[in-house]
C-alpha positions in Angstrom: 8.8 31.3 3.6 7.1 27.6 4.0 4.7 25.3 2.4 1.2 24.8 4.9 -0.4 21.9 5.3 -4.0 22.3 5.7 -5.8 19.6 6.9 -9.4 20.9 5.9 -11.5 18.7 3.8 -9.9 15.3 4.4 -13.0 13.1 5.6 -12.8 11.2 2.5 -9.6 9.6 3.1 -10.0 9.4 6.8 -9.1 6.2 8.3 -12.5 4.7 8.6 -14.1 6.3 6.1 -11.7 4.0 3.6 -11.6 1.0 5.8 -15.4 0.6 6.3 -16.0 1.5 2.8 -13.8 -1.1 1.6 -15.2 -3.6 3.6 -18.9 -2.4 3.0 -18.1 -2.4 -1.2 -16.7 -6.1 -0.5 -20.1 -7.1 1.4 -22.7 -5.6 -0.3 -20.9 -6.8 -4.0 -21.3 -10.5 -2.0 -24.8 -10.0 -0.9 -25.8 -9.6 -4.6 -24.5 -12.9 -5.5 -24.0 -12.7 -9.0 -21.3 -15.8 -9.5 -21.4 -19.1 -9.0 -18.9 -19.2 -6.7 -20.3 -17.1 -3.4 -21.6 -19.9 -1.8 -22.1 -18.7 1.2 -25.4 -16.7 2.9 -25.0 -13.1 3.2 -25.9 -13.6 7.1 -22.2 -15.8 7.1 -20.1 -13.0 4.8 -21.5 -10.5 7.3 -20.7 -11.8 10.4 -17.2 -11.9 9.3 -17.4 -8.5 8.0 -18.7 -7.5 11.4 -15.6 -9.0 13.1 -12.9 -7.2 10.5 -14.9 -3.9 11.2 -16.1 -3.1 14.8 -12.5 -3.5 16.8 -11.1 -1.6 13.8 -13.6 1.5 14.5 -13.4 1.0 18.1 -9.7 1.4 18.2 -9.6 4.1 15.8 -12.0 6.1 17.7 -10.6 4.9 21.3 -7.2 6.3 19.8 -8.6 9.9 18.9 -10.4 10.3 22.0 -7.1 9.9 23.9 -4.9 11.8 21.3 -7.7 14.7 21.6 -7.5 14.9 25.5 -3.6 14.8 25.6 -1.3 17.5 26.4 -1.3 19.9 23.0 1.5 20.7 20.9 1.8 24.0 19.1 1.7 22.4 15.6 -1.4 20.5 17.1 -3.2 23.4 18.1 -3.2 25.6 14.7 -3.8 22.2 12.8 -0.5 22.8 10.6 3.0 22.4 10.2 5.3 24.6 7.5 8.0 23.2 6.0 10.8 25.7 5.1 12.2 26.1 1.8 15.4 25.1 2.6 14.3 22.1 4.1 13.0 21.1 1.1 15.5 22.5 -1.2 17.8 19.6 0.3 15.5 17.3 0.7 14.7 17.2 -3.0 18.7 17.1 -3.5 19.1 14.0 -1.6 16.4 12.4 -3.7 18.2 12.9 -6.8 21.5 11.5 -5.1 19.5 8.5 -4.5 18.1 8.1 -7.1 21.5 8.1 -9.0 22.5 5.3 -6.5 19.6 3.2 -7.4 20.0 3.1 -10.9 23.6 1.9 -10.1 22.2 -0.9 -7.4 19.0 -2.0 -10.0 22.2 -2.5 -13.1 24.0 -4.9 -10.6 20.6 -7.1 -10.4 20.2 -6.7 -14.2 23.8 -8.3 -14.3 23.2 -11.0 -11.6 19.7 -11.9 -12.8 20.9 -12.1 -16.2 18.1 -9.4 -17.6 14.4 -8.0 -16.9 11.2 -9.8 -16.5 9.9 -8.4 -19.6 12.7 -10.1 -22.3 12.3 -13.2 -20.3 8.6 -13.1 -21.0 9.0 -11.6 -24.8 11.2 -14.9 -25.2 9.3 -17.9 -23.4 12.1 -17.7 -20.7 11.6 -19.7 -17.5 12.2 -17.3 -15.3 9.7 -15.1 -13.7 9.9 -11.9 -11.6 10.7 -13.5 -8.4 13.8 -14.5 -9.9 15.1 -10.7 -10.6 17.2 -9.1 -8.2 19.8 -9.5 -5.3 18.5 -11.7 -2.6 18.2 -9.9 1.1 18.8 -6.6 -1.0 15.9 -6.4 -3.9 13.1 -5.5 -1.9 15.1 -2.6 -0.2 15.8 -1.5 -3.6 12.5 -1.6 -4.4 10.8 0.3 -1.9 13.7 2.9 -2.4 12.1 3.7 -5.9 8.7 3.8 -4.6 9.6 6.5 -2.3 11.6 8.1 -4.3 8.4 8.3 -7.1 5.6 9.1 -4.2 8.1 12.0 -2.8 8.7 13.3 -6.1 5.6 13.3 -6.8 4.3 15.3 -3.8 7.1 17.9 -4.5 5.2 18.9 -7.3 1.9 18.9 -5.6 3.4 21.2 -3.4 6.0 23.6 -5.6 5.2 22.7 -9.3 7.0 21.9 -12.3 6.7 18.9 -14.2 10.0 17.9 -14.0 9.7 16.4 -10.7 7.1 13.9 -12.3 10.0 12.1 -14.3 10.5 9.8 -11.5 7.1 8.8 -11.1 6.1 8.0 -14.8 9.6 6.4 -14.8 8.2 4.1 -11.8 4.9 3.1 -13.6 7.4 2.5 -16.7 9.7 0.3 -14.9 6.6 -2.1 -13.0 6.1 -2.5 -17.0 9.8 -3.9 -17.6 9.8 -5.9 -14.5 6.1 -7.0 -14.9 4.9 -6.0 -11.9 1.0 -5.2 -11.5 1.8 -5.3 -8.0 3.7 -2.4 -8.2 1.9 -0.2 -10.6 -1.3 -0.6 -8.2 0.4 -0.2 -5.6 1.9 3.3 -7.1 -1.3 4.4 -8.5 -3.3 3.8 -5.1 -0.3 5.9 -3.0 0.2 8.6 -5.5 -3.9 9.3 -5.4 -3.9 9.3 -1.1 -0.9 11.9 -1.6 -2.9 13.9 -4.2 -6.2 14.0 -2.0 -3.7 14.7 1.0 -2.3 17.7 -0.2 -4.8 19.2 -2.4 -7.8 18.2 -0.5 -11.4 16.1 -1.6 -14.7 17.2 -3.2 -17.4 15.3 -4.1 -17.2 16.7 -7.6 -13.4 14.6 -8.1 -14.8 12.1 -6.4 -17.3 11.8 -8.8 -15.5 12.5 -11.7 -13.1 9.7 -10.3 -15.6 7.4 -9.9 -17.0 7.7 -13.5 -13.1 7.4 -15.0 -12.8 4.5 -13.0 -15.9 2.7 -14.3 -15.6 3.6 -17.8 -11.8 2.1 -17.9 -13.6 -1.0 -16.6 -15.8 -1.4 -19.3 -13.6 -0.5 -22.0 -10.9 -3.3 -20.5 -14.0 -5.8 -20.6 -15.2 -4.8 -24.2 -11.6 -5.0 -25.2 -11.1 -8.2 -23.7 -13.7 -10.0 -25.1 -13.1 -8.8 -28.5 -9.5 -10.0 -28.3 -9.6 -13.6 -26.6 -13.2 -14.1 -26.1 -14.9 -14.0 -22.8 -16.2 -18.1 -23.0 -13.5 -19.1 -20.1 -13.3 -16.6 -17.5 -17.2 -17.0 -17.9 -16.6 -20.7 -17.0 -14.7 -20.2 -14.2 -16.5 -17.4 -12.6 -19.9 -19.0 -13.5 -21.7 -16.1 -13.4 -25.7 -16.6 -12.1 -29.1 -15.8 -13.8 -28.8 -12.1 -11.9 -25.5 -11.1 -14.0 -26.9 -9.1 -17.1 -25.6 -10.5 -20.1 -24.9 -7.5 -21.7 -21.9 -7.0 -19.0 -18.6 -7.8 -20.4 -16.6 -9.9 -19.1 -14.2 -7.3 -17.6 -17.1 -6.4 -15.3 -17.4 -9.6 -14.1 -13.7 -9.8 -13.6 -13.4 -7.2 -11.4 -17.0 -8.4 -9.2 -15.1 -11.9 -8.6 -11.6 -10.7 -7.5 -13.3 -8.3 -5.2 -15.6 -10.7 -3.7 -13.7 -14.0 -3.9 -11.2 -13.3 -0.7 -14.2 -13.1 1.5 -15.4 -15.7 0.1 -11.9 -17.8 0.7 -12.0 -16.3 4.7 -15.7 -17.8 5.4 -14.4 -20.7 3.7 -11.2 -21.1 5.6 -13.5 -20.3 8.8 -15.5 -23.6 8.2 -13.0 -26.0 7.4 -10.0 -24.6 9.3 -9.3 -25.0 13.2 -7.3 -22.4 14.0 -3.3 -23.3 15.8 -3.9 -20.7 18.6 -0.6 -19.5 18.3 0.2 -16.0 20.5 3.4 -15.9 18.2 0.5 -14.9 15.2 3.2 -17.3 12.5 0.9 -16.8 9.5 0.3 -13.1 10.0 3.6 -12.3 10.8 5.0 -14.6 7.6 5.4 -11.8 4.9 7.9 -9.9 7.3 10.6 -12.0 5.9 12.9 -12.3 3.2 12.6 -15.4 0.9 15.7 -17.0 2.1 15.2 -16.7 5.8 11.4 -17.8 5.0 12.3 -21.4 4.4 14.4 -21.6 7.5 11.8 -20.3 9.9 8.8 -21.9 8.4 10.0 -24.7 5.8 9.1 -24.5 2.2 5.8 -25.6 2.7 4.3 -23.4 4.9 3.6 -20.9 2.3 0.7 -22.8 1.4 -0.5 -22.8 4.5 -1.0 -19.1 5.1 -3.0 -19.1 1.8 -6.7 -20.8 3.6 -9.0 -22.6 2.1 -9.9 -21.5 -1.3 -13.5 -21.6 -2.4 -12.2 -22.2 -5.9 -8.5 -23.1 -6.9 -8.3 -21.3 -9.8 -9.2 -17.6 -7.4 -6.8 -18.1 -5.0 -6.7 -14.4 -3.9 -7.2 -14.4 0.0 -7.6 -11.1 2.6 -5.0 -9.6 4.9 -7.2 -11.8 7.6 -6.2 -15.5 6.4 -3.2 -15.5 8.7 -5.1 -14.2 11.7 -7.4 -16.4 11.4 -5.7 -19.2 11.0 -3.6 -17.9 14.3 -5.6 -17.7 16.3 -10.0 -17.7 14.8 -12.2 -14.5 15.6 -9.8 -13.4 18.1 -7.1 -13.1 15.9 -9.1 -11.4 13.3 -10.3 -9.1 16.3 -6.4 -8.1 17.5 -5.4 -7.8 13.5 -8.2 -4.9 13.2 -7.3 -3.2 16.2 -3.9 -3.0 15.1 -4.2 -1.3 11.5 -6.7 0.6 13.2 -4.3 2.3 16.1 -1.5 2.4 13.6 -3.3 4.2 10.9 -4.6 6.7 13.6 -1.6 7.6 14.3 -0.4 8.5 11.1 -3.7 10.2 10.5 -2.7 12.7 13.1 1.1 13.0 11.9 -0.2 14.0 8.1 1.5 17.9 9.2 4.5 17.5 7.2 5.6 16.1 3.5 7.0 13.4 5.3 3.9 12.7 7.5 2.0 12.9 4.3 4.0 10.3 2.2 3.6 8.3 5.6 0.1 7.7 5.7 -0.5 7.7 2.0 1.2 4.8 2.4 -0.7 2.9 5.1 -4.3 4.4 3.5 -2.9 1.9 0.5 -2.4 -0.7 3.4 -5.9 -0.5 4.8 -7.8 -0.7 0.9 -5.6 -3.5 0.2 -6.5 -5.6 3.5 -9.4 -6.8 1.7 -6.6 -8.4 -0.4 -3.5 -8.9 1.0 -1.7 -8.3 4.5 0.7 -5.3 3.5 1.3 -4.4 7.6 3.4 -7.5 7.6 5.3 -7.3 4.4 8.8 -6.4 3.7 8.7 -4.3 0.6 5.9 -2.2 3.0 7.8 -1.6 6.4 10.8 -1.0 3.8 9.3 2.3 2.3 8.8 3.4 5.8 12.4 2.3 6.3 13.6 4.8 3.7 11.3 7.8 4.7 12.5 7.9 7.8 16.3 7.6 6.4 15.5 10.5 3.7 13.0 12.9 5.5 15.3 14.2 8.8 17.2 17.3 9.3 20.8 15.9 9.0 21.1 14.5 5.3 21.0 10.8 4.5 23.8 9.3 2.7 26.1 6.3 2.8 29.0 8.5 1.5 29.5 11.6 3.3 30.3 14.9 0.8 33.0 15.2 -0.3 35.2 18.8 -1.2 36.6 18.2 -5.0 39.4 20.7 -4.1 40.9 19.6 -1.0 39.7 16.3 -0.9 38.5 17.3 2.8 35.0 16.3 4.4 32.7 19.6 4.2 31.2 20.1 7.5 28.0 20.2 8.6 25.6 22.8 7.5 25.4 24.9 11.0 22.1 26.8 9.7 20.2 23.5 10.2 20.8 23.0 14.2 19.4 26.3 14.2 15.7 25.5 12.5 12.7 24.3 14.2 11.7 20.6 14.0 8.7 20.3 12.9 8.5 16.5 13.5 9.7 16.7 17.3 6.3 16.4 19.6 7.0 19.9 22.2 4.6 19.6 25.4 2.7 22.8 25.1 1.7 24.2 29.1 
């Protein structure tokens, strides 16, 4: 017996249908101009628009039409993939094992940190969160608890019981301690692709989503402004004549940091003149470590990859800063058609749990390129790292098990040579 994927009712978290949608949200929000600080025509914000979007659906599409008229694959052909029981019976064991061995990796970098994020900001510390952890080592430990949390998690959207959801919550717990929105977003955003994956869309959840989602944006604005007062984020976001005034501020929050990185890319496309680099440095600068940062690029380059900001105090930019600045609309161009054949592909690999967890993760990279450049960032390519460690036939472990009775290495499980591979691509005559 084996767990089906069916892929039926999906077109909501299709590839495009988030990308364009993300970009589309981003525009139209700018076209209405309701702060201060879009400066720029709509006729400018949509030409770059335009460039982000077109090779992105052109590659996507290109990709399909290729993959369609390829040679066909059993698994390809009835449009699902089981996986067995006992595949995921040891699976779900090796999880716990590693989850065991992170807690014992996260104590050391509560040890050499000297605490958490959270007592350092309960007691006016210095320190901030890019001081926890081991350097080289923290953001593989990281990503290990990510995956961990989004596996769990679609273990119980597949087979049930709710104890399978301790690792998640303990996730969103921990981004608390460590003081990490970053994380929490980042876990929320995943965990809802995996949901939608498994379980399928309707446009009644959507909807229901969609109303959840605005009314927790009113409250937090509402709340906000009875708190501290919503006087200075006013100020800085300098809202127009077409913001209603009844709006609070949390409203206006969430308008500014959604609009403001297209903002900072027309901005950076006026007053910047791009290197022309075919080595693409900015785009390529999250893939490294802190340490080895500085000795590629020099402390100050960091700043650089940042662009023009329309307004200091918003200095939130789009996963397109660094192509631009790389190498103009042609680097913006070969960015889109990148996350566009990558995220294809793992579009068409969504057959298995681990195909799943896969793409839920790059769906979170393609809504948060209106943001950030996740494709090029080391906690990212790490939780693709470990999924790839965790999810194979032959079990993952730094220490191989061990008999407690004669001390001897167990051997292999036989059973699992045996079992169809449901991740090995078969040409099909």
């Amino acid at each position: 017996m084996g767990i089906s994927f069916n892929r039926a009712n999906h077109a909501l978290i299709h590839p495009l249908t988030l990308f364009i949608s993300v970009w589309a949200l981003c525009f139209l929000l700018y076209a209405m101009h309701l702060s201060g600080l879009l400066v720029f025509k709509t006729v400018e914000a949509g030409r770059m628009v335009w460039w982000i979007i077109a090779p992105f659906a052109v590659a996507n599409v290109i990709f399909n039409i290729f993959y369609a008229i390829s040679p066909k694959t059993p698994s390809r052909i009835s449009g699902k993939v089981i996986d067995d029981e006992a595949y995921l019976e040891r699976i779900e064991r090796n999880l716990d094992w590693w989850f065991r061995c992170w807690i014992a990796l996260t104590a050391v970098e509560v040890v050499f940190s000297g605490g958490v994020p959270i007592v350092w900001l309960l007691f006016g510390s210095s320190k901030i969160y890019d001081n926890f952890g081991l350097p080289f080592i923290h953001v593989f430990v990281s990503s290990l608890l990510s995956v961990l949390a989004l596996a769990k998690l679609g273990l119980y959207l597949l087979r049930g019981d709710r104890h399978r959801l301790f690792i998640p919550i303990f996730q969103l717990l921990w981004s608390m301690v460590i003081v990490s929105r970053g994380v929490m977003i980042t876990a929320l955003i995943q965990g809802v692709v995996l949901w939608l994956c498994i379980k399928g869309t309707n446009l009644k959840i959507l909807f229901r989503t969609t109303v959840i989602f605005i009314a927790a944006v009113f409250l937090f604005g509402y709340v906000g402004d009875a708190r501290s007062g919503a006087d200075y984020f006013r100020g800085l976001a300098d809202p127009t004549a077409n913001y209603p005034d009844w709006m609070p501020s949390g409203v206006l929050w969430a308008y500014v940091y959604i609009t403001s990185p297209l903002g900072n890319l027309v901005n950076t496309s006026f007053i910047s003149k791009p290197s022309y680099d075919v080595l693409f440095p900015h785009t390529i600068y999250g893939l490294f470590p802190n340490p080895i940062k500085d000795v590629i690029y020099g402390k100050d380059f960091e700043y650089e990859t940042r662009g023009d900001m329309v307004n200091a105090g918003l200095g939130v930019s789009s996963a397109y800063i660094g192509p631009y600045r790389d190498n103009g609309y042609t680097g913006i161009a070969c960015f889109s058609i990148l996350i566009g054949i990558i995220s294809a592909y793992f579009w068409k690999k969504r057959r298995t749990l681990r195909g799943q967890l896969l793409y839920s993760i790059m769906a979170e990279c393609l809504v948060f390129t209106v943001f950030f450049n996740f494709l090029f960032y080391t906690p990212f390519l790490g939780q693709f790292i470990w999924i790839y460690l965790l999810f194979t036939r032959k079990t993952f472990r730094i220490f191989p098990r061990v008999n407690r009775l004669s001390t001897s290495v167990m051997p292999a499980e036989p059973a699992t040579a045996l079992q169809p591979d449901p991740y090995r691509e078969v040409s099909h005559a």
